[in-house]
Structure formats: C-alpha cells, structure tokens
NUBASE-443410 format. One record per residue: residue in three letters; x, y, z of N, C-alpha, C, O in turn. Coordinates in steps of 0.1 Angstrom, whole numbers, plus 5000, padded with zeros to 4 digits. Layout:
REM residues N
AlaXYZXYZXYZXYZ...
REM end
This chain:
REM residues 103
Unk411638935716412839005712413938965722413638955733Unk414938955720416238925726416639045730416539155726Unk417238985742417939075755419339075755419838985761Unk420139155749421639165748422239245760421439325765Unk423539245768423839315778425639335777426239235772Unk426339415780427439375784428139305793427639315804Unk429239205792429539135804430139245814431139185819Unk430039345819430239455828428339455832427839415842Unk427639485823426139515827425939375836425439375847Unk426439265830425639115832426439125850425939075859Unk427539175851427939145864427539235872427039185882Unk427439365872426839505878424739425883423939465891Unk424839365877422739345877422739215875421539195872Unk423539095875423338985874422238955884421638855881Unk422038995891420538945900419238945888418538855883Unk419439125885418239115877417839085862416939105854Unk419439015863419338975849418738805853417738765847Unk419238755860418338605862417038635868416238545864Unk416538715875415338695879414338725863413338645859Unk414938845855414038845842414238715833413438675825Unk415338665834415338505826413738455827412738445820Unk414238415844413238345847411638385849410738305851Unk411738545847409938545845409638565831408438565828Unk410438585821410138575811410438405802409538355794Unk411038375804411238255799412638305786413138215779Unk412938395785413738455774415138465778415638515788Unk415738405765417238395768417938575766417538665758Unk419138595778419738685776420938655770421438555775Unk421638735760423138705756423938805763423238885768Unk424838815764425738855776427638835761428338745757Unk427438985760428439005749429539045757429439065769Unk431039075750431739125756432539175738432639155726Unk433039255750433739325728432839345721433339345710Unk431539355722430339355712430239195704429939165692Unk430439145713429738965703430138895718430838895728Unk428738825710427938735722429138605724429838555716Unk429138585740429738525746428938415752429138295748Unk427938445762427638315767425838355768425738465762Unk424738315772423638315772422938295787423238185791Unk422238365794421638365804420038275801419338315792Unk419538175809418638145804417938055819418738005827Unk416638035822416437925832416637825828416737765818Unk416737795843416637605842415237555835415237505824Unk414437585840413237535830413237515813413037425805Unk413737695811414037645798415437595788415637605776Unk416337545797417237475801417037365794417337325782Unk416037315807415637145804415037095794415036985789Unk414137245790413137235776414137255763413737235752Unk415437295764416037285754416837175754417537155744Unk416937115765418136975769417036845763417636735760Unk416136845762414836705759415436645741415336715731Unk415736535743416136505733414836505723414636585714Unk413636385728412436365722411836435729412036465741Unk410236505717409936565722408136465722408136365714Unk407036505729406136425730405136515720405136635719Unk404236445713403436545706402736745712402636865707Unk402436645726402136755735403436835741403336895752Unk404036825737405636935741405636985730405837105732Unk405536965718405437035702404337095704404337205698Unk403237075709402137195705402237255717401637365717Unk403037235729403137345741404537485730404337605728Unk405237425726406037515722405537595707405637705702Unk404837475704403937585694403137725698403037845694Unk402437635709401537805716402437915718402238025714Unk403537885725404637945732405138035718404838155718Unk405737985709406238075699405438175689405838285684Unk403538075689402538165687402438305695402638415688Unk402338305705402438395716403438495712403138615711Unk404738455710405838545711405738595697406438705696Unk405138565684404838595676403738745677403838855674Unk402538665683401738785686402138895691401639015691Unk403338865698403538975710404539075700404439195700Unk405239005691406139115684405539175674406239265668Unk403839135669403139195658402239305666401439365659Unk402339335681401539455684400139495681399839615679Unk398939355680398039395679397739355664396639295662Unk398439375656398339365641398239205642398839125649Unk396639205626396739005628397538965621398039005611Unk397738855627398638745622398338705605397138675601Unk399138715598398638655580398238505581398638405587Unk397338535574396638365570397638275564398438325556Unk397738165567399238115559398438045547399238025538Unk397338015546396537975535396638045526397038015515Unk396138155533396438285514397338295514397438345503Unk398538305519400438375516400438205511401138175521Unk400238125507400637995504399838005489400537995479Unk398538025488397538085476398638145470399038085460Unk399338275473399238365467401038305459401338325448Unk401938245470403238225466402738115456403638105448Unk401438015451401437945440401137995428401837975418Unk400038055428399738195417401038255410401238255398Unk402038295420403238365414403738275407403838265395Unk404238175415405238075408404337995396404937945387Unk402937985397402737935379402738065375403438055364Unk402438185375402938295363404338315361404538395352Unk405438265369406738245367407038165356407838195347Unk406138005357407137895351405637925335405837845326Unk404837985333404138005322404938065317405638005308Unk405238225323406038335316407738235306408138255294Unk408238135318409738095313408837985302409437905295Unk407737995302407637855287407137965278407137935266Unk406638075281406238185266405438195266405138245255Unk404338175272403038165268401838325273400638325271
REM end
C-alpha cells in the first residue's frame, strides 16, 4: 500500500520518512495541495528502477517481491488460482459468442 504525506509532514519527519523508504523498500509520495509532487524512495530501489535490461533472475527476484506484496495486501486470504479465473473467463466468453450466434 502506498504511503502519501504532506510536503509540511515530508519536512516536519523527513528523517523518518527516509529511514521507512529504506526498510520497507516502498515508495512515499509527498503531495502538496493534495496531488503528488515528488516521490521518496531508496537508492536501491532507485537503481532497481533505473536498470534498463533486466536479467531473467532480476524478473523472478521482482516477481517474488510483488508476490509478497500481494500476499501482504490479501491478509491471510489465498491467493486465486489463475488457472481456474482463466477456466472460468473461457467458459463465459464461449457462452457469450454462442449466445451472440443464437444458439
């Protein structure tokens, strides 16, 4: 989940706004007038966003990584099988394109 702050908050706690950048790996936006202005974020993941090519093993490191943050925002609850939500979106769409021929 994203971390929004005012540019008053981001200066009042800017310490502990970079120190949580950096142990969470999570970008902060830093609004002013209520719309985001500029983004707080580490250098690490800085550099991980600056990598033009990525190596197969940097794509499954950020795979895990978004896995993770997925898990973290479903609370325990499992993850859907993408097999059956993929099953299930083909099933619809042939009783879609049956129904539009009449049958």
């Amino acid at each position: 989940m994203e971390l929004r702050v005012s540019a008053t908050e981001a200066r009042v706690h800017f310490g502990e706004i970079m120190q949580r950048a950096i142990e969470t790996g999570q970008p902060i936006v830093v609004e002013k007038g209520g719309k985001a202005q500029v983004v707080v974020l580490s250098v690490e993941e800085y550099e991980r966003l600056s990598r033009t090519e990525q190596s197969p093993e940097t794509v499954f490191e950020e795979l895990q990584r978004v896995y993770a943050m997925v898990a973290e925002d479903l609370q325990g609850r499992p993850l859907p099988d993408a097999v059956e939500i993929i099953r299930e979106e083909r099933e619809k769409r042939s009783e879609q394109f049956i129904d539009l021929l009449g049958r």
